[in-house]
N, CA, C and O atoms as CSV, one atom per row, in Angstrom:
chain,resi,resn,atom,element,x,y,z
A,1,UNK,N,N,22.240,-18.795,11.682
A,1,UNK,CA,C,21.377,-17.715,12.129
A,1,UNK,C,C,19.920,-18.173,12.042
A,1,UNK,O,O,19.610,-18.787,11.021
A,2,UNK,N,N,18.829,-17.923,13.124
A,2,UNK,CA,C,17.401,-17.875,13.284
A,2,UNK,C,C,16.866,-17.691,12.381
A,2,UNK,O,O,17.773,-17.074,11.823
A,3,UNK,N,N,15.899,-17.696,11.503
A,3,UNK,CA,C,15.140,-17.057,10.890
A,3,UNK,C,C,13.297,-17.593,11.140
A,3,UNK,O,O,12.779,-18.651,11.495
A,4,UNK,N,N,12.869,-16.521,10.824
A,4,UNK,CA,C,11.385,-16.707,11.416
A,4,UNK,C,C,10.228,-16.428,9.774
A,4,UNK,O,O,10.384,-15.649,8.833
A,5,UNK,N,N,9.663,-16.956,9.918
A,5,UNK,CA,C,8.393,-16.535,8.475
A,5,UNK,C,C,7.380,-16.052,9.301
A,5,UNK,O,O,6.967,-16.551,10.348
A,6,UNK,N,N,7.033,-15.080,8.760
A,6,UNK,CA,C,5.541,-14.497,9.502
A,6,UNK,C,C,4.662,-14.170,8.574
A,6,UNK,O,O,4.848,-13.423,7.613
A,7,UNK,N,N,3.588,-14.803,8.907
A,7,UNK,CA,C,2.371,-14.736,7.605
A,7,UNK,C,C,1.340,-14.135,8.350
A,7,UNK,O,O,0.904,-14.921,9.192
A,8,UNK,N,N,0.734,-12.936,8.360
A,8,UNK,CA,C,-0.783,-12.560,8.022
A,8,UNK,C,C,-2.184,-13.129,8.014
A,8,UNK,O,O,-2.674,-12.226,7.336
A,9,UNK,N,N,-2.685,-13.527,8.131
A,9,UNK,CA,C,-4.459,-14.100,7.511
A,9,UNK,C,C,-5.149,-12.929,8.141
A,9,UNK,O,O,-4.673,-12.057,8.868
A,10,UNK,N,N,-6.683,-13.137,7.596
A,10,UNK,CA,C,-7.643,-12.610,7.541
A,10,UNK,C,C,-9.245,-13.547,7.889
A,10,UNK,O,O,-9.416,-14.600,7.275
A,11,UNK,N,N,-9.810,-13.294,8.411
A,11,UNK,CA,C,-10.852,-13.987,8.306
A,11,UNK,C,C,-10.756,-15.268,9.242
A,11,UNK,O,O,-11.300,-16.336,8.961
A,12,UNK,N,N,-9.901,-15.011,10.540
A,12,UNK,CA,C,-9.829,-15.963,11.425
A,12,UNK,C,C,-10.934,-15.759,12.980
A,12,UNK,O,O,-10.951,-14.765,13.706
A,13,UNK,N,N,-11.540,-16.684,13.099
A,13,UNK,CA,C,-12.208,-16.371,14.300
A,13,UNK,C,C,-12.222,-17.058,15.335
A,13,UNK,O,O,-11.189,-17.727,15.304
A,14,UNK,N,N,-12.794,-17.290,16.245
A,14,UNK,CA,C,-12.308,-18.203,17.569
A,14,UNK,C,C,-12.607,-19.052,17.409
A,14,UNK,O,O,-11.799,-19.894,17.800
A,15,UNK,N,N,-13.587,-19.495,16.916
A,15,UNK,CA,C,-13.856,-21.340,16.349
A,15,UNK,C,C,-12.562,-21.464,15.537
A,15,UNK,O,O,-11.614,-21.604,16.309
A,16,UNK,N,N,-12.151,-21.462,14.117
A,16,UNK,CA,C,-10.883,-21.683,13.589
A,16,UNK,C,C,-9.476,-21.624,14.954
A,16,UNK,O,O,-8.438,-22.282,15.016
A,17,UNK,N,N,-9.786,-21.019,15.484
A,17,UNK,CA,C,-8.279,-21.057,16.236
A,17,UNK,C,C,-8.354,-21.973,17.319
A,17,UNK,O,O,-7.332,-22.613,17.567
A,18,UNK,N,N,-9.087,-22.108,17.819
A,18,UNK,CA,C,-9.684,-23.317,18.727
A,18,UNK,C,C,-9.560,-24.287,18.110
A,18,UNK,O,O,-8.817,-25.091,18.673
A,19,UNK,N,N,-10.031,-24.682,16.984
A,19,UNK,CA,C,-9.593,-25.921,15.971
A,19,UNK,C,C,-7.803,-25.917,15.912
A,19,UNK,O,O,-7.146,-26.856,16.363
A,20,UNK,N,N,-7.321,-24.964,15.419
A,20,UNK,CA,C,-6.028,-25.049,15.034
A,20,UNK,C,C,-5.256,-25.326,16.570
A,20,UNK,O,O,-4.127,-25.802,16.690
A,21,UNK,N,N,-6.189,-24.892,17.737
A,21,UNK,CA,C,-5.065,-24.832,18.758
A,21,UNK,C,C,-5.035,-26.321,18.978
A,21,UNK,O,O,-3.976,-26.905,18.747
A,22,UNK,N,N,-6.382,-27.195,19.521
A,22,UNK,CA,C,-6.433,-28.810,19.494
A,22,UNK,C,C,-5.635,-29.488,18.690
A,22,UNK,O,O,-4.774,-30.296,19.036
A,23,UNK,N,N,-5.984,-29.087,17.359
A,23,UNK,CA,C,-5.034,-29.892,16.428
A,23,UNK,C,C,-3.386,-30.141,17.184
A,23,UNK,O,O,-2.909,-31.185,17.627
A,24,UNK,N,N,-2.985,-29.220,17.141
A,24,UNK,CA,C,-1.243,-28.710,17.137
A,24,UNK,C,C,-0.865,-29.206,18.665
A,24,UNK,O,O,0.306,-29.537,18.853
A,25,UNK,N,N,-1.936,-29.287,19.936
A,25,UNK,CA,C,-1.650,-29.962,20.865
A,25,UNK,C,C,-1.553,-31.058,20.741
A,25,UNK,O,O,-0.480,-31.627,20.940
A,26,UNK,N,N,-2.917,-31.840,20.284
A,26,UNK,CA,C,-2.911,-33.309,20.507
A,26,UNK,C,C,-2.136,-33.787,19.021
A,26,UNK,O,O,-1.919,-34.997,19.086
A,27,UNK,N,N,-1.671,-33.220,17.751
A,27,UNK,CA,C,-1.574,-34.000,16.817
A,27,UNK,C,C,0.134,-33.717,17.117
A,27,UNK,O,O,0.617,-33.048,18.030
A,28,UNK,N,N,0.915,-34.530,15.932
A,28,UNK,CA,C,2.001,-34.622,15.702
A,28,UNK,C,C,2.975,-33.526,15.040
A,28,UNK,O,O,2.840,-33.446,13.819
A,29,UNK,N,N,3.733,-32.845,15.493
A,29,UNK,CA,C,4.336,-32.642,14.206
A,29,UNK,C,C,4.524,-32.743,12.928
A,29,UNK,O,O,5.053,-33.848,12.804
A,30,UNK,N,N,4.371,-32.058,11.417
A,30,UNK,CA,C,4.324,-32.698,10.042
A,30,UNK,C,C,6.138,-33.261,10.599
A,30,UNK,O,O,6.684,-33.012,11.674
A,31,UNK,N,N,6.499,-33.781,9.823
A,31,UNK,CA,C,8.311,-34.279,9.811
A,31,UNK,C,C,8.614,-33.450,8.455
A,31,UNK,O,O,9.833,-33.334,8.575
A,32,UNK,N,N,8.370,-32.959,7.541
A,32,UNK,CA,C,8.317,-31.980,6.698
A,32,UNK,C,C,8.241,-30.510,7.310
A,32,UNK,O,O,8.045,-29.603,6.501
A,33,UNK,N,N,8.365,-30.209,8.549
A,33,UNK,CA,C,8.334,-28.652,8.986
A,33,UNK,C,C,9.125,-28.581,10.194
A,33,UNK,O,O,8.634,-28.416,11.310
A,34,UNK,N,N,10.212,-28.694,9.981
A,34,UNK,CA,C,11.405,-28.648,11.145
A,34,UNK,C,C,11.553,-27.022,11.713
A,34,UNK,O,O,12.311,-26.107,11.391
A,35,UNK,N,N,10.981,-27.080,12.232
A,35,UNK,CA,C,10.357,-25.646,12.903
A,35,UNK,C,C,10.857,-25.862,14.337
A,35,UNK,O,O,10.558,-26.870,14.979
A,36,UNK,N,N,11.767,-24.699,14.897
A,36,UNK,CA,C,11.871,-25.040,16.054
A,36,UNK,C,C,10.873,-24.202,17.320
A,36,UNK,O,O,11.149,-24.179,18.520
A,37,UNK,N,N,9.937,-23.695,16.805
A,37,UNK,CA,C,8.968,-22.748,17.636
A,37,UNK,C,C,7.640,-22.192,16.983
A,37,UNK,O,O,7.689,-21.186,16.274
A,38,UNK,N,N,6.671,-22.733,17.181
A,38,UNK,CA,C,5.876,-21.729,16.677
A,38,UNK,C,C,4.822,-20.939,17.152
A,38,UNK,O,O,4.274,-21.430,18.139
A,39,UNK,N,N,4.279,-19.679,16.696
A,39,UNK,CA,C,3.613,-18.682,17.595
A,39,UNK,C,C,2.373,-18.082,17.056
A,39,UNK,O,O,2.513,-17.027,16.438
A,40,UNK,N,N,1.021,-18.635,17.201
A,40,UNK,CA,C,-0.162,-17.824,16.437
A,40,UNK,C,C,-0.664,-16.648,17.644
A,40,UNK,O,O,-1.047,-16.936,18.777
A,41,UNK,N,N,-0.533,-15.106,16.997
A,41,UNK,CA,C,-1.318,-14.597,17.643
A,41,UNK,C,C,-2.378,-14.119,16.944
A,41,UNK,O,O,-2.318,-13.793,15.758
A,42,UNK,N,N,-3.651,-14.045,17.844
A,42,UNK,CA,C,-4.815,-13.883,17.286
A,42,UNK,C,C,-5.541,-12.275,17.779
A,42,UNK,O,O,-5.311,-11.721,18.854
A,43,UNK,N,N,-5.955,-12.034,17.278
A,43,UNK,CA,C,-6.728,-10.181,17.308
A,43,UNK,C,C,-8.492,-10.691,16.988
A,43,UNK,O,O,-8.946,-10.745,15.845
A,44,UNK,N,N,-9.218,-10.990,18.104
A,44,UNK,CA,C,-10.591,-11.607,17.815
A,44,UNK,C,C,-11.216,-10.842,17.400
A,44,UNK,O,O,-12.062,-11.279,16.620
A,45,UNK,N,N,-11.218,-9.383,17.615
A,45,UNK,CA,C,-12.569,-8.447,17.111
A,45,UNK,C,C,-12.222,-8.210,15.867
A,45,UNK,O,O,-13.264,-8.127,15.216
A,46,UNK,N,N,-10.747,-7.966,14.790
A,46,UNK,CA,C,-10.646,-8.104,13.792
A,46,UNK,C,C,-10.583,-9.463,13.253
A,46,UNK,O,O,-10.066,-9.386,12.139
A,47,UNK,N,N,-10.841,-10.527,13.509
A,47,UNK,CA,C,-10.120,-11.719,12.727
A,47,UNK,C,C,-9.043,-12.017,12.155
A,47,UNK,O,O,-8.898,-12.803,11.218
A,48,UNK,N,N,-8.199,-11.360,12.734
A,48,UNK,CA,C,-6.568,-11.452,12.222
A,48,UNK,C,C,-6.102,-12.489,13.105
A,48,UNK,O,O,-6.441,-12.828,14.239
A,49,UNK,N,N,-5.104,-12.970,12.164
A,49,UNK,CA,C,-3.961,-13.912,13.168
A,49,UNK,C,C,-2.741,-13.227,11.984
A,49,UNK,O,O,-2.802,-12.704,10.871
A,50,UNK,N,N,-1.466,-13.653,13.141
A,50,UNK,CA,C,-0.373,-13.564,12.653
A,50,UNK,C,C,0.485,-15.124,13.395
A,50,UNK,O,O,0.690,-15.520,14.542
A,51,UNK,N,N,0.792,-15.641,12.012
A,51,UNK,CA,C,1.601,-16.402,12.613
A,51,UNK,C,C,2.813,-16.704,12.588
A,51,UNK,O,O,2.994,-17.329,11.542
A,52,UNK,N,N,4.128,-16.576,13.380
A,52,UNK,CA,C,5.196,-16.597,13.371
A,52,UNK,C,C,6.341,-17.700,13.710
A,52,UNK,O,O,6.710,-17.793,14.881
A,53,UNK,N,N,7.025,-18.705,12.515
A,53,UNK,CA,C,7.643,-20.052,12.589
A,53,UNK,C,C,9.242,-19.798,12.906
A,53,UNK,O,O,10.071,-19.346,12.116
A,54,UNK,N,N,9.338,-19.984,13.523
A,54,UNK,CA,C,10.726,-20.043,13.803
A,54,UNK,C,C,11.745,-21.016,13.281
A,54,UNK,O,O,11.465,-22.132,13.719
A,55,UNK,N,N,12.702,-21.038,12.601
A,55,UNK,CA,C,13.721,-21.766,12.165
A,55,UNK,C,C,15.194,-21.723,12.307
A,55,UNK,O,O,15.825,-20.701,12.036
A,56,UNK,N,N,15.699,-22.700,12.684
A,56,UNK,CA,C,16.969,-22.740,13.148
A,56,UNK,C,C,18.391,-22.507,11.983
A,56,UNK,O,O,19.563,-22.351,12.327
A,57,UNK,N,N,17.812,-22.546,10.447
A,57,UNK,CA,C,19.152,-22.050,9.892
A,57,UNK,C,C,18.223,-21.880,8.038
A,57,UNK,O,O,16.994,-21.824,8.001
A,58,UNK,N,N,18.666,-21.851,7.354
A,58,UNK,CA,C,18.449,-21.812,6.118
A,58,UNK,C,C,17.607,-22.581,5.320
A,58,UNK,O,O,16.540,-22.213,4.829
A,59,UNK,N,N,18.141,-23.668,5.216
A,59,UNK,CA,C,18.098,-25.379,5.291
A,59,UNK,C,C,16.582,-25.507,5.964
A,59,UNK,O,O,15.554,-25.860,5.384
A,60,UNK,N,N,16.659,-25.319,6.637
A,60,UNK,CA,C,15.113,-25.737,7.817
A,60,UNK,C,C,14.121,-24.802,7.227
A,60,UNK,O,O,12.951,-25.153,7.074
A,61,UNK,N,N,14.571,-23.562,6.873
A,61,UNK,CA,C,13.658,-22.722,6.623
A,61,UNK,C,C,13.243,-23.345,5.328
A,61,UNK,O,O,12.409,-24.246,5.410
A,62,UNK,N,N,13.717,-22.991,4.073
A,62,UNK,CA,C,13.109,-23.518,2.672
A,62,UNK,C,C,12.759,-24.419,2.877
A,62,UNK,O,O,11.819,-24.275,2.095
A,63,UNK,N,N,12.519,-25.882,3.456
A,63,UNK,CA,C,12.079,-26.740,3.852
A,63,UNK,C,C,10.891,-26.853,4.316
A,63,UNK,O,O,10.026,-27.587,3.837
A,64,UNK,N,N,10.744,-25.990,5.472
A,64,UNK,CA,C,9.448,-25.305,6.230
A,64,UNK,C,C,8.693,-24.460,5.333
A,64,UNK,O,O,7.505,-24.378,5.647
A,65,UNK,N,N,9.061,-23.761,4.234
A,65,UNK,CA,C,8.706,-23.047,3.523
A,65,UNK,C,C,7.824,-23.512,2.341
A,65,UNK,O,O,6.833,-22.971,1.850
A,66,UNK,N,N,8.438,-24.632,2.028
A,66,UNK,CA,C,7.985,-25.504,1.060
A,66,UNK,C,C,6.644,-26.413,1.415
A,66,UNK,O,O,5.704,-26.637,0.652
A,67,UNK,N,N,6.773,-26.781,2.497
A,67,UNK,CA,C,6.076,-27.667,3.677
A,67,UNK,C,C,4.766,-26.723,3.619
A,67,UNK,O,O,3.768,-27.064,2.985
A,68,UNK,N,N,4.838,-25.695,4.225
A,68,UNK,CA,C,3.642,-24.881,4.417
A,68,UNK,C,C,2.985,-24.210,3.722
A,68,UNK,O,O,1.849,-23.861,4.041
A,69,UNK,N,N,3.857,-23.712,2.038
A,69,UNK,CA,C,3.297,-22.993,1.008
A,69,UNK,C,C,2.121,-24.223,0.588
A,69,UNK,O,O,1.006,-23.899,0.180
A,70,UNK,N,N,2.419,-25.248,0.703
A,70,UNK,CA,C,1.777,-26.679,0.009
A,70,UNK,C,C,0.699,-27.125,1.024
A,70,UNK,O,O,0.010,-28.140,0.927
A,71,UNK,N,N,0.664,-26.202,2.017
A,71,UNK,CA,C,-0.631,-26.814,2.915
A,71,UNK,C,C,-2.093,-26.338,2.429
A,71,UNK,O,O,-2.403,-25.154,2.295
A,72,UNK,N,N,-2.726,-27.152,2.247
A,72,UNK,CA,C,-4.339,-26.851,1.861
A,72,UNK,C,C,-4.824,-25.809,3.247
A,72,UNK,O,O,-4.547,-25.782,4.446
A,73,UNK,N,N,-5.862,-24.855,2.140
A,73,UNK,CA,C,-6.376,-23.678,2.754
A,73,UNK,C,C,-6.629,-24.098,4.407
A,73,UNK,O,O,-6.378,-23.495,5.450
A,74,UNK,N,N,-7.269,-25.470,4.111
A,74,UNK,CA,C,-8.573,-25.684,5.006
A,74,UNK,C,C,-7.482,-25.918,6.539
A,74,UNK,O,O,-8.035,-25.530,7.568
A,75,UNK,N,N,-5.934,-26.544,6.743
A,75,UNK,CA,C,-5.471,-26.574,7.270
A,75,UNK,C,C,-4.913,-24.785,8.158
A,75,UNK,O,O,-4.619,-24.706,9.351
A,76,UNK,N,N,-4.909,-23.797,7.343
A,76,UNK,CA,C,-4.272,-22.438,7.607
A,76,UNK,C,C,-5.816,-21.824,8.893
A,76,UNK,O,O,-6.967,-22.135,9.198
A,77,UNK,N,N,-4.526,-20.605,9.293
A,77,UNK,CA,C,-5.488,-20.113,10.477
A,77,UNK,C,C,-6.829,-18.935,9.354
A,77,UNK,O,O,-7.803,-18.318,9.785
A,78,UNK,N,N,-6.412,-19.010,8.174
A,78,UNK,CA,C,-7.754,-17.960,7.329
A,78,UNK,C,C,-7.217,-17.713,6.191
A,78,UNK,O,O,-6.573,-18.634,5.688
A,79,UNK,N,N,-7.310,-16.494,5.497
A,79,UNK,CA,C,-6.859,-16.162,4.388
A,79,UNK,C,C,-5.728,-15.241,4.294
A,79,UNK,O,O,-5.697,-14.061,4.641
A,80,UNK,N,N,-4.652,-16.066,3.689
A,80,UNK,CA,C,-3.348,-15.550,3.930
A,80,UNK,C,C,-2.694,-14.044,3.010
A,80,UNK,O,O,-2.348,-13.940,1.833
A,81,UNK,N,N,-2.714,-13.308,3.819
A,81,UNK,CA,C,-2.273,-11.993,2.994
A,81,UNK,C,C,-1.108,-11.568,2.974
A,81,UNK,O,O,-0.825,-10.526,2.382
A,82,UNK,N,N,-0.401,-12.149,3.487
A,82,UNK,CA,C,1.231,-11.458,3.311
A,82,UNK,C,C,2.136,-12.718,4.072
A,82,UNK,O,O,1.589,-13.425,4.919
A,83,UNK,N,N,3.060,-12.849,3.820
A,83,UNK,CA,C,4.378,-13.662,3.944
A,83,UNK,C,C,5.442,-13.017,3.818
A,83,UNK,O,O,5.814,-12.612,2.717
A,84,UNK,N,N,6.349,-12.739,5.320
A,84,UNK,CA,C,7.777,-12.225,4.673
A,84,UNK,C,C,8.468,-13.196,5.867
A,84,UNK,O,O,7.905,-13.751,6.811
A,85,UNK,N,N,9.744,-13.199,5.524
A,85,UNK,CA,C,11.115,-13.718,5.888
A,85,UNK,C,C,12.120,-12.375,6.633
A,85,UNK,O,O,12.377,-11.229,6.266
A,86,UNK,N,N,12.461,-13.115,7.714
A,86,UNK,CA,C,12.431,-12.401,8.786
A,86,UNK,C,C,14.287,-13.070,9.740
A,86,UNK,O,O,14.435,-14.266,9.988
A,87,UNK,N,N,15.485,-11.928,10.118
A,87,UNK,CA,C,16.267,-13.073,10.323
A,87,UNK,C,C,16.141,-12.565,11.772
A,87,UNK,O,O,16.025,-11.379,12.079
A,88,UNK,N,N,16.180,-13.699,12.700
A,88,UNK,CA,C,15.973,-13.157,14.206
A,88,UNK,C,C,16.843,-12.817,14.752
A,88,UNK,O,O,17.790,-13.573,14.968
A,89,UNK,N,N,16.814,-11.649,15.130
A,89,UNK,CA,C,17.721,-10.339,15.969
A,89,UNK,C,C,17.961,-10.673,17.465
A,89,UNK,O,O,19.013,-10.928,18.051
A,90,UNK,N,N,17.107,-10.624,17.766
A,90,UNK,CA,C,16.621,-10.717,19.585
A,90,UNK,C,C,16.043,-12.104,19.627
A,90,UNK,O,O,15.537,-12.544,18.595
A,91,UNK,N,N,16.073,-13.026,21.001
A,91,UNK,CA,C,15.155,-13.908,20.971
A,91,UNK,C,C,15.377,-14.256,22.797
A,91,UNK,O,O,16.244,-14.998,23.260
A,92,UNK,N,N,14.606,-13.688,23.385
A,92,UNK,CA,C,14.457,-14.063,24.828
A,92,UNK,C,C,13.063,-14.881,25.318
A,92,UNK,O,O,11.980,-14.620,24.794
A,93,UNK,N,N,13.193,-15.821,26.299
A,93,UNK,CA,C,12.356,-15.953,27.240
A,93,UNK,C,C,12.385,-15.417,28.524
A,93,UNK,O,O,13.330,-14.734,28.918
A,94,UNK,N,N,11.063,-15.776,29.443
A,94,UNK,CA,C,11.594,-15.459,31.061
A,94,UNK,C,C,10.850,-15.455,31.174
A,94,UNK,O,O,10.399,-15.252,32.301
């Protein structure tokens, strides 16, 4: 089964996400975050982002979990206020 982590921040603005978006295009994958999707949305007039990782089973998740609890601030989209675990119900494109 899917499962997704969705974390919260605060204090994100369009310079930070512009940084984070370059990064994540041109850089690599960590090999420590077997993530099979991931999704920042951003709310500019509040500075919120929410960002939502997608994972393909259990295993991947605590892994990913571990991976990202351990990432320095300066890497995150702001200041992180909430983290929950999430198992995915629905999942369409089109």
């Amino acid at each position: 089964m899917a499962l997704a982590r969705v974390v919260s921040f605060d204090g994100v603005d369009d310079d930070r996400i512009a940084n984070l978006k370059r990064n994540i295009e041109e850089g690599e994958r960590p090999t420590d975050l077997p993530a099979s999707e991931i999704v920042l949305l951003h709310d500019s007039d509040a500075q919120r982002a929410l960002a939502i990782v997608f994972f393909d089973n259990e295993d991947d998740y605590r892994q990913g979990e571990a991976a990202l609890d351990a990432m320095p601030a300066d890497d995150t989209p702001g200041r992180r206020q909430s983290v929950q675990k999430y198992s995915v119900a629905v999942r369409a494109t089109g």
